[in-house]
PDB file of N, CA, C and O in Angstrom, chain B, residues numbered from 101:
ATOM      1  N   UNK B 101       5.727 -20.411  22.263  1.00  0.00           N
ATOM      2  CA  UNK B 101       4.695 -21.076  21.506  1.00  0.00           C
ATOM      3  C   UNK B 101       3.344 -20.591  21.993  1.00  0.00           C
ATOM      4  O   UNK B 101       3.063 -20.352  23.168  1.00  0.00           O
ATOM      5  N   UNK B 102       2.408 -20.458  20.769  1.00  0.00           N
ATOM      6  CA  UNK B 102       1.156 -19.884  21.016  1.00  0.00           C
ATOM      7  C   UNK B 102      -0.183 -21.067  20.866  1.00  0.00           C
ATOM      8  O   UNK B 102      -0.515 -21.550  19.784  1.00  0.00           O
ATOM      9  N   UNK B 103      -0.860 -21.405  22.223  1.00  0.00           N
ATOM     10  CA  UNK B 103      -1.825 -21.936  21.474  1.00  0.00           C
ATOM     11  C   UNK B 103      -3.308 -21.401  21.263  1.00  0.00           C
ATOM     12  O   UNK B 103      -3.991 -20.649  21.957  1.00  0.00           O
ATOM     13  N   UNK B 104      -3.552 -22.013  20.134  1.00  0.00           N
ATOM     14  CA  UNK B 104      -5.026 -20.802  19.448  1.00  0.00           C
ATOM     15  C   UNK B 104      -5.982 -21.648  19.888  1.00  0.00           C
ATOM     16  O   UNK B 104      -6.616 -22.234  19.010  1.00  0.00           O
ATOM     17  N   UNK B 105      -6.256 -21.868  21.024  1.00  0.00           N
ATOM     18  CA  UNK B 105      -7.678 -22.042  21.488  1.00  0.00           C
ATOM     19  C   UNK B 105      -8.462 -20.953  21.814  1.00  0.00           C
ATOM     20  O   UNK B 105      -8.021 -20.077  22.557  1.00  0.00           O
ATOM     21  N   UNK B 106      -9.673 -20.900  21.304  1.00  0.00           N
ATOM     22  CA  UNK B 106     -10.202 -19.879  21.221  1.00  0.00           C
ATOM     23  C   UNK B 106     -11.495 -19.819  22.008  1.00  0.00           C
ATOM     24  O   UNK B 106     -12.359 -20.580  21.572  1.00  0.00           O
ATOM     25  N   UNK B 107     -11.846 -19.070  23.099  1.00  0.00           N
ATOM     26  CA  UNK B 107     -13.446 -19.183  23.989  1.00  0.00           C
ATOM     27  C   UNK B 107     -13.789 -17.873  23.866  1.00  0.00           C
ATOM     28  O   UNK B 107     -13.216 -16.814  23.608  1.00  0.00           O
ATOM     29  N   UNK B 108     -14.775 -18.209  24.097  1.00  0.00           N
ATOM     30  CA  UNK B 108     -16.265 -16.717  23.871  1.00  0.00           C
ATOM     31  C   UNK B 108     -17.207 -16.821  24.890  1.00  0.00           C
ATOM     32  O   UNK B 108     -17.863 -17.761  25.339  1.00  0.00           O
ATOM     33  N   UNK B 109     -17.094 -15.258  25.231  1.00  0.00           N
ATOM     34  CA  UNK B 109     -18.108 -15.088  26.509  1.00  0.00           C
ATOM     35  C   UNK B 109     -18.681 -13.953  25.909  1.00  0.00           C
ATOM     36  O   UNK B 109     -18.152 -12.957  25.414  1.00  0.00           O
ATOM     37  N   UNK B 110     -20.033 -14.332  26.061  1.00  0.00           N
ATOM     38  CA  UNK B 110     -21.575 -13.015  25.895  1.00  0.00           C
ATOM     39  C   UNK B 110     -21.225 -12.500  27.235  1.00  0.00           C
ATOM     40  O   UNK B 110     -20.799 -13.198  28.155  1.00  0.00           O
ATOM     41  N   UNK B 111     -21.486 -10.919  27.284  1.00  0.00           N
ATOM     42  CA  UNK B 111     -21.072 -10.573  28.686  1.00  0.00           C
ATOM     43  C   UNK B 111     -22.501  -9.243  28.408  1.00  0.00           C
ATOM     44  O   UNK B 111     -22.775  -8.461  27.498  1.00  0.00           O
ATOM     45  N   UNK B 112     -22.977  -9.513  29.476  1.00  0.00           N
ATOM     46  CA  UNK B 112     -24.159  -7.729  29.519  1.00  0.00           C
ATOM     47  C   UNK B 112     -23.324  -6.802  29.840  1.00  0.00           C
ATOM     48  O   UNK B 112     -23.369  -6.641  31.060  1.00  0.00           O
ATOM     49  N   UNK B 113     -22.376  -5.920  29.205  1.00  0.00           N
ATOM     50  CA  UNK B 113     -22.346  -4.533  29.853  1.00  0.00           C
ATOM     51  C   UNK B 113     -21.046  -4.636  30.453  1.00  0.00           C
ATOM     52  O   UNK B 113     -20.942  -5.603  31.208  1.00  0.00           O
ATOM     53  N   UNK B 114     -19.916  -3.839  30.322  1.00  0.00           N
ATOM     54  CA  UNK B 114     -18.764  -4.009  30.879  1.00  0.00           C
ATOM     55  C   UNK B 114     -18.291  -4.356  32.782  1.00  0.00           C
ATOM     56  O   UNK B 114     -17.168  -4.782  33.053  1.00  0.00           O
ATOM     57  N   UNK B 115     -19.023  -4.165  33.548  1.00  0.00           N
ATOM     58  CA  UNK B 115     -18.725  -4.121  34.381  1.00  0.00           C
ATOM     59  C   UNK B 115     -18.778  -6.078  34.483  1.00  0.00           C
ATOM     60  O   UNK B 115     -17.823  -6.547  35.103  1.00  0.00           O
ATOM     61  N   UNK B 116     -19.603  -6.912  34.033  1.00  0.00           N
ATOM     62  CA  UNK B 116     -19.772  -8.363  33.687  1.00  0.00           C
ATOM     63  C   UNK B 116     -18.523  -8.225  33.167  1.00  0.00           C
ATOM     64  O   UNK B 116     -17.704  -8.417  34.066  1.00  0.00           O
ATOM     65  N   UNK B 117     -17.687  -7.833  31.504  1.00  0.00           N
ATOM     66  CA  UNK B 117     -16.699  -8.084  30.730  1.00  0.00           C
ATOM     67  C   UNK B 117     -15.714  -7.919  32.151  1.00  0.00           C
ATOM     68  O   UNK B 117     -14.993  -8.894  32.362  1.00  0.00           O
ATOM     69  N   UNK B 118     -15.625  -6.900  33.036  1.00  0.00           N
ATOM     70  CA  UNK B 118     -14.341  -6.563  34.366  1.00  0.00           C
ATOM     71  C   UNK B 118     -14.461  -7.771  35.362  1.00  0.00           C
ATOM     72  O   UNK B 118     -13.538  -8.377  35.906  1.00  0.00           O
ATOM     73  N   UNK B 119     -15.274  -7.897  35.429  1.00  0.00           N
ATOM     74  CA  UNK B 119     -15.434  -9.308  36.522  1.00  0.00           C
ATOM     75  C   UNK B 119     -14.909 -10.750  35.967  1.00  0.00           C
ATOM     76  O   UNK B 119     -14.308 -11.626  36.589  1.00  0.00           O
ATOM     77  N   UNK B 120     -15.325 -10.725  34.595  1.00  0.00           N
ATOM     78  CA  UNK B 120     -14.776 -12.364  33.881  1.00  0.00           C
ATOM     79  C   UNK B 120     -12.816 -12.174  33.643  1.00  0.00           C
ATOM     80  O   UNK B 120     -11.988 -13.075  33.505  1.00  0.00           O
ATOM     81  N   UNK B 121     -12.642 -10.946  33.667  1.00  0.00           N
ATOM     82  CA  UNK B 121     -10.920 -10.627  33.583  1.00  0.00           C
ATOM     83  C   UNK B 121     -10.284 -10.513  34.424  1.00  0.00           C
ATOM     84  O   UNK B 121      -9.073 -10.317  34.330  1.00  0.00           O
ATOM     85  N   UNK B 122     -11.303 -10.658  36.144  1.00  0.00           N
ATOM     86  CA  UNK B 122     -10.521 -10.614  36.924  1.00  0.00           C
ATOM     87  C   UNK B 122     -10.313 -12.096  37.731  1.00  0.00           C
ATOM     88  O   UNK B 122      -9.313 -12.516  38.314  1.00  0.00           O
ATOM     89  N   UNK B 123     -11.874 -12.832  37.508  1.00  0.00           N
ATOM     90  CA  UNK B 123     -11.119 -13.994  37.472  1.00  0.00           C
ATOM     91  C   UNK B 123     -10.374 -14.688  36.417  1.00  0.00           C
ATOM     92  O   UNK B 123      -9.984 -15.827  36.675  1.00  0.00           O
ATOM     93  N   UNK B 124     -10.096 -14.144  35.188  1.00  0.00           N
ATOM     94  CA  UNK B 124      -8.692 -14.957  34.467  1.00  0.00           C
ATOM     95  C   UNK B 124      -7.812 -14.255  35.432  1.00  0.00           C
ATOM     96  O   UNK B 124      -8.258 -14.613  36.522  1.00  0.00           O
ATOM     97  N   UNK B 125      -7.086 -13.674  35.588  1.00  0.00           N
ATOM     98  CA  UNK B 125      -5.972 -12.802  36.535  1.00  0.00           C
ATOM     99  C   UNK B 125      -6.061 -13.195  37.596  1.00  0.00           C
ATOM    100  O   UNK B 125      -5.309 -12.562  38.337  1.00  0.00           O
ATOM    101  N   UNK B 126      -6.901 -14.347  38.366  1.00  0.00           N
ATOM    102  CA  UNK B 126      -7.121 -14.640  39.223  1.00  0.00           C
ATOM    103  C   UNK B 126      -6.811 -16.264  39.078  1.00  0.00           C
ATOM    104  O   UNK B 126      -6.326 -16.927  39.994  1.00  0.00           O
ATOM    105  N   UNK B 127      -7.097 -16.688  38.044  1.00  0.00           N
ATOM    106  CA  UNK B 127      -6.458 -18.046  37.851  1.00  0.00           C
ATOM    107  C   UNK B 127      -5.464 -17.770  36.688  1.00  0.00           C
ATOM    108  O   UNK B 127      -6.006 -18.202  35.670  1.00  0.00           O
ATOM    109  N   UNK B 128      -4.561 -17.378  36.466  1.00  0.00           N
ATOM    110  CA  UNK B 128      -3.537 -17.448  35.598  1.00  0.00           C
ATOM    111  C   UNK B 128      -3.100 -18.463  35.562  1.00  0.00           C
ATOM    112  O   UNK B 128      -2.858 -18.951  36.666  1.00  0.00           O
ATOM    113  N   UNK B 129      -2.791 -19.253  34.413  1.00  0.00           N
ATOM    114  CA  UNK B 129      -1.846 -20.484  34.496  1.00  0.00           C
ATOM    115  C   UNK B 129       0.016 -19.718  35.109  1.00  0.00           C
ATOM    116  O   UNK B 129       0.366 -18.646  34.615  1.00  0.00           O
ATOM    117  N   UNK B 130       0.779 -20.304  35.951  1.00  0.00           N
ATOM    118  CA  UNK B 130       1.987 -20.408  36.066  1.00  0.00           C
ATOM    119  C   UNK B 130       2.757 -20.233  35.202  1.00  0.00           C
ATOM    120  O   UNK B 130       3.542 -19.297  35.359  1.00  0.00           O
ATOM    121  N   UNK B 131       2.834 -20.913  34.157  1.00  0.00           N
ATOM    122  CA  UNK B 131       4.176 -20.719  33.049  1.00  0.00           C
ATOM    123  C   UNK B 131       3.198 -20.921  31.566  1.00  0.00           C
ATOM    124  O   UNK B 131       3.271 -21.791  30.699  1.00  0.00           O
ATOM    125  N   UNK B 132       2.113 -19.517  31.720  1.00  0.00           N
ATOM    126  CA  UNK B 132       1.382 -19.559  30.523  1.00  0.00           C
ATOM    127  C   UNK B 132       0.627 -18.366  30.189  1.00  0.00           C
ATOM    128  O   UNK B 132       0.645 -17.617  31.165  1.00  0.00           O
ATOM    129  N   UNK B 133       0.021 -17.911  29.298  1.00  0.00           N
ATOM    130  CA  UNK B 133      -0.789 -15.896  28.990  1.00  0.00           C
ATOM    131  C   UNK B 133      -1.999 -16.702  28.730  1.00  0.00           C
ATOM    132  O   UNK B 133      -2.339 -17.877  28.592  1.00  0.00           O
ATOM    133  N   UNK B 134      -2.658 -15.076  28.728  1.00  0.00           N
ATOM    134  CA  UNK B 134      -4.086 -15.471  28.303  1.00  0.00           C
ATOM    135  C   UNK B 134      -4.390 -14.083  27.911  1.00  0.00           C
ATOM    136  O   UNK B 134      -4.344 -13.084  28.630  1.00  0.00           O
ATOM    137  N   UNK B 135      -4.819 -14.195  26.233  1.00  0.00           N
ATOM    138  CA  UNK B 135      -5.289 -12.867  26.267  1.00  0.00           C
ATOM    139  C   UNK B 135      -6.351 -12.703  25.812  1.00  0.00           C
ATOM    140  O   UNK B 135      -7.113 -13.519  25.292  1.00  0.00           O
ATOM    141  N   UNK B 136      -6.516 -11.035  26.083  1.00  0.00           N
ATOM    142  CA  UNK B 136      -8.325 -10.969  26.096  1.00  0.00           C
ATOM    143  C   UNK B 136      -8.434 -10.192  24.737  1.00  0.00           C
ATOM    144  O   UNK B 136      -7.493  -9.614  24.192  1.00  0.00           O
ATOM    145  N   UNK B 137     -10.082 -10.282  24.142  1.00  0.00           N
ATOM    146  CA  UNK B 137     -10.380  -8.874  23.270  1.00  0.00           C
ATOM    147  C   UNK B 137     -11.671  -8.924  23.649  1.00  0.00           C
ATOM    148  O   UNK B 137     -12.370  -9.808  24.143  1.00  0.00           O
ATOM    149  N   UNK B 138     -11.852  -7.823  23.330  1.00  0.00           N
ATOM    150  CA  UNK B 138     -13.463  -7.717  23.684  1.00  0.00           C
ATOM    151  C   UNK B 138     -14.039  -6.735  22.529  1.00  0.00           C
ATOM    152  O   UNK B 138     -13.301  -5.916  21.980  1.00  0.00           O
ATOM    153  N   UNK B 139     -15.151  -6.850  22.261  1.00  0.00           N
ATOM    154  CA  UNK B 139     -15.633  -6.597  20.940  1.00  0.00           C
ATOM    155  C   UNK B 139     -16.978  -6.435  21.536  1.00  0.00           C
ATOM    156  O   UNK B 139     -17.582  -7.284  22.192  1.00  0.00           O
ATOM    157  N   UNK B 140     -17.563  -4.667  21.079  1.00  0.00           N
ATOM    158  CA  UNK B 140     -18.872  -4.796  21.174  1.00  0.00           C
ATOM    159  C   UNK B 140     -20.210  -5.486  20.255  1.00  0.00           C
ATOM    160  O   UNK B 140     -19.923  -6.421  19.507  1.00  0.00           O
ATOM    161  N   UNK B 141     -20.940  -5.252  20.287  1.00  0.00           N
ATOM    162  CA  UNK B 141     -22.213  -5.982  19.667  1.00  0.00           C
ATOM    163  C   UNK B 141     -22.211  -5.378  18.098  1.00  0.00           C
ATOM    164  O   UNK B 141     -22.396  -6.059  17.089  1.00  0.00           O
ATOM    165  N   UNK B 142     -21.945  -3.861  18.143  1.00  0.00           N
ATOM    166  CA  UNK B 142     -21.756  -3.132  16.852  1.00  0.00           C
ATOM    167  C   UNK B 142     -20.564  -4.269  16.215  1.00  0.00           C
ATOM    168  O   UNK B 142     -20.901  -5.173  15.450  1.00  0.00           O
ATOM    169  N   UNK B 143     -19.194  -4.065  16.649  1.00  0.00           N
ATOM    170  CA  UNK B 143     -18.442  -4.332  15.794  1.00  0.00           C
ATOM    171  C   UNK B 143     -18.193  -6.491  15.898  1.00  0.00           C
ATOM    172  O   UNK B 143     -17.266  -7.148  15.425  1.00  0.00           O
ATOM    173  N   UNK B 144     -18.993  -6.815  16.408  1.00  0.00           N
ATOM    174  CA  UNK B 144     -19.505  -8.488  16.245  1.00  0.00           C
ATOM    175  C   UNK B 144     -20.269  -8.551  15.059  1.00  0.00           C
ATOM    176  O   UNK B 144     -20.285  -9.591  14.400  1.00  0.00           O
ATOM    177  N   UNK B 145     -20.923  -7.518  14.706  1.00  0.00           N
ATOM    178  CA  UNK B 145     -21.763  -7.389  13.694  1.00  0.00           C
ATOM    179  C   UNK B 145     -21.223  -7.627  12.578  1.00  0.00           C
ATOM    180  O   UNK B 145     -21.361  -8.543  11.767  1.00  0.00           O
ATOM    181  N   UNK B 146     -20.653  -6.801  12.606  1.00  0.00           N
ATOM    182  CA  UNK B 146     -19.438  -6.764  11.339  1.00  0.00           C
ATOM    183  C   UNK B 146     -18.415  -7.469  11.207  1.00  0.00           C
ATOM    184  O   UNK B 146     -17.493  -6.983  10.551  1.00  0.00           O
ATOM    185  N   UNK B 147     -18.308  -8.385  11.596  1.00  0.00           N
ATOM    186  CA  UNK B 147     -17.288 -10.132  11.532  1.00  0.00           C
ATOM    187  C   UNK B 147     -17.932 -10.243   9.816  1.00  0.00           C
ATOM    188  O   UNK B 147     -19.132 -10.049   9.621  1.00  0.00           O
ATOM    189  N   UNK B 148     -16.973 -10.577   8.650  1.00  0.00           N
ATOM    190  CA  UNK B 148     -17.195 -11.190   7.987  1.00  0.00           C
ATOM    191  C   UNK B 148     -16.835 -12.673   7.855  1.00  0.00           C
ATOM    192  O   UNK B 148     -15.704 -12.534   8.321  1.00  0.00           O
ATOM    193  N   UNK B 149     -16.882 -13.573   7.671  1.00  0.00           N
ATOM    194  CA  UNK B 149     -16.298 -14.920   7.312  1.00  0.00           C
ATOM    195  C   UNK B 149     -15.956 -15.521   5.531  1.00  0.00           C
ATOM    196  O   UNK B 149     -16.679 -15.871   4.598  1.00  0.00           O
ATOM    197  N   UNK B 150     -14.602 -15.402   5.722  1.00  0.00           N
ATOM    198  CA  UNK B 150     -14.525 -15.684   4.708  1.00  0.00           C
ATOM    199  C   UNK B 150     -14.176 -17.294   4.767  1.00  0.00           C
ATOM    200  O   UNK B 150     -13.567 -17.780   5.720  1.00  0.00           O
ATOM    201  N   UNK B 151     -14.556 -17.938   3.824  1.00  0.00           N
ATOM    202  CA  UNK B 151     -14.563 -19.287   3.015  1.00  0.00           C
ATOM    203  C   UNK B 151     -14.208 -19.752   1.901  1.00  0.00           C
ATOM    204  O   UNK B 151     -14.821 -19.098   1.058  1.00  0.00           O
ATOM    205  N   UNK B 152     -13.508 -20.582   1.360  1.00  0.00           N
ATOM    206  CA  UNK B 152     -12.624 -21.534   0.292  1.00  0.00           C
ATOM    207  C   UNK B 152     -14.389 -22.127   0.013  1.00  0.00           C
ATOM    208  O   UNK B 152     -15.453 -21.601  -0.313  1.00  0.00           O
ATOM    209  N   UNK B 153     -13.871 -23.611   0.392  1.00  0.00           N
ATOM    210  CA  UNK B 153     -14.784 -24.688   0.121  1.00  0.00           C
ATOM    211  C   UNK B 153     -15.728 -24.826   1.258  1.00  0.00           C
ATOM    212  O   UNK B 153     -15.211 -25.363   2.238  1.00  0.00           O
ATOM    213  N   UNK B 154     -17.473 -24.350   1.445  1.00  0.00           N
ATOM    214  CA  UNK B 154     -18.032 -24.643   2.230  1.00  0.00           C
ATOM    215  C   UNK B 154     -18.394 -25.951   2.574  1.00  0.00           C
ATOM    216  O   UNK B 154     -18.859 -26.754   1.765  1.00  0.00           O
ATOM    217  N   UNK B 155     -18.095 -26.293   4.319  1.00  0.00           N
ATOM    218  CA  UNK B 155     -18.022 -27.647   4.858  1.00  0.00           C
ATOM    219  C   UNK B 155     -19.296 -27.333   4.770  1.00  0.00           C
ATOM    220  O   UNK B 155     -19.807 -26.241   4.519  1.00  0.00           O
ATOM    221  N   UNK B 156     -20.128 -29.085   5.150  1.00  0.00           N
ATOM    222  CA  UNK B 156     -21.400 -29.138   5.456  1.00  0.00           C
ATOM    223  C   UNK B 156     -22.064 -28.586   6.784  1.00  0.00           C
ATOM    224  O   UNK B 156     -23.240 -28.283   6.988  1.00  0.00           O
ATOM    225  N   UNK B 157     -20.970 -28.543   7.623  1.00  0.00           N
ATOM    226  CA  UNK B 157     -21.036 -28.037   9.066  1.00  0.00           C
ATOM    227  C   UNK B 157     -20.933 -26.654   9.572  1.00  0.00           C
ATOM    228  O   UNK B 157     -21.261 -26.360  10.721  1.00  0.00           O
ATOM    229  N   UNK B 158     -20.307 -25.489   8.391  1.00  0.00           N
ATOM    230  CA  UNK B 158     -19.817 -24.299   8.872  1.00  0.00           C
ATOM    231  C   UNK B 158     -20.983 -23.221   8.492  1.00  0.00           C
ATOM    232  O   UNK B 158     -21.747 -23.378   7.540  1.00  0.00           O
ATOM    233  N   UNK B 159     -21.004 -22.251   9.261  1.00  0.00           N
ATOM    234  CA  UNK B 159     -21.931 -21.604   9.260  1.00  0.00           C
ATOM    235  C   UNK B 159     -21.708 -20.197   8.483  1.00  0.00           C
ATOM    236  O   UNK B 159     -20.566 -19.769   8.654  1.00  0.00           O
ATOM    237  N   UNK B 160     -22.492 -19.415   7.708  1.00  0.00           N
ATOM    238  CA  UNK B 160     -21.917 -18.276   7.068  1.00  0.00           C
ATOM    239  C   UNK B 160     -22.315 -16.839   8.200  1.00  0.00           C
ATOM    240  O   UNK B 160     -22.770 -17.021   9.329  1.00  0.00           O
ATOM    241  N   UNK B 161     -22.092 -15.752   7.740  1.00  0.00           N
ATOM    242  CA  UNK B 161     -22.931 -14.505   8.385  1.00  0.00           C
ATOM    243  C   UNK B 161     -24.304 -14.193   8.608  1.00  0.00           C
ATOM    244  O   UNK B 161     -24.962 -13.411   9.294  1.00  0.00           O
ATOM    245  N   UNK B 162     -24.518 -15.230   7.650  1.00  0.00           N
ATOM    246  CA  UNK B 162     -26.022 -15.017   7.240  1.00  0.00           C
ATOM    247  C   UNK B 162     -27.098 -15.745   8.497  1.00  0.00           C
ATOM    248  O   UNK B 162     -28.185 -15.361   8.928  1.00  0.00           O
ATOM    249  N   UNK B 163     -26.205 -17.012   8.855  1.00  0.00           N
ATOM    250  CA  UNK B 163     -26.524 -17.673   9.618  1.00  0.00           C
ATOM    251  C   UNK B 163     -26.588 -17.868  11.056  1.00  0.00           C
ATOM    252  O   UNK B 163     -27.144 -18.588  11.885  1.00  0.00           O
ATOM    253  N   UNK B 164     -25.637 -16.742  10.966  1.00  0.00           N
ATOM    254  CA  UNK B 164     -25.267 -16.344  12.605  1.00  0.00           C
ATOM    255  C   UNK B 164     -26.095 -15.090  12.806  1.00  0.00           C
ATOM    256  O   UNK B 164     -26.368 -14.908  13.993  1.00  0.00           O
ATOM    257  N   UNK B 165     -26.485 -14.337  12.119  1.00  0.00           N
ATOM    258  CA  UNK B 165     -28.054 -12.902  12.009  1.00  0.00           C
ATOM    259  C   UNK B 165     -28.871 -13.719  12.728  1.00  0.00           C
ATOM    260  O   UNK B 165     -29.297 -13.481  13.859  1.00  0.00           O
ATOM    261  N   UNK B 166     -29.083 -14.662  12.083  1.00  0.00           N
ATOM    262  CA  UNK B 166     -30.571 -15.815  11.974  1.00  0.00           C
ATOM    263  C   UNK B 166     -30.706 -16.607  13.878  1.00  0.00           C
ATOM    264  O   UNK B 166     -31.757 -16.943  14.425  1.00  0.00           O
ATOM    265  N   UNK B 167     -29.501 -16.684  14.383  1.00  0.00           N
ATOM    266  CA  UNK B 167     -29.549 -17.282  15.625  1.00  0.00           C
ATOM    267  C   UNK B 167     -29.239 -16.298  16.637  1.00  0.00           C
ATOM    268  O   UNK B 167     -28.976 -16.618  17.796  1.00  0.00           O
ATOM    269  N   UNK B 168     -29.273 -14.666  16.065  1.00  0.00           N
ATOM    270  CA  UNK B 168     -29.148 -13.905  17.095  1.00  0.00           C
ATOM    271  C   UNK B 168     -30.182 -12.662  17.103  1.00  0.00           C
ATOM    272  O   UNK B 168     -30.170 -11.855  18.032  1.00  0.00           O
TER     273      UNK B 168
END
């Protein structure tokens, strides 16, 4: 069983991204994974979001430009 909790770390510059992976590997849960992706700034860019019915709460692409 997989659970989809999902966290995000801004990291400056890979040698920051090598240090935050070595403490996960450093706290591993016992009888559990953790996996990583890492995605540069170029291809964060290019996240589209797609949407059904917009909640009052969810944010589009447009909106996430705007806070970065």
């Amino acid at each position: 069983m997989m659970q989809w909790s999902v966290y995000s770390r801004i990291c400056n510059g890979t040698d920051a991204v090598d240090m935050h992976k070595r403490r996960l590997k450093d706290n591993l849960p016992p009888y559990g994974s953790i996996r990583t992706l890492t995605l540069t700034e170029k291809q964060f860019e290019s996240i589209d979001i797609l949407l059904g019915i917009r909640k009052p709460n969810e944010l589009t692409s447009k909106d996430l430009t705007s806070v970065f």
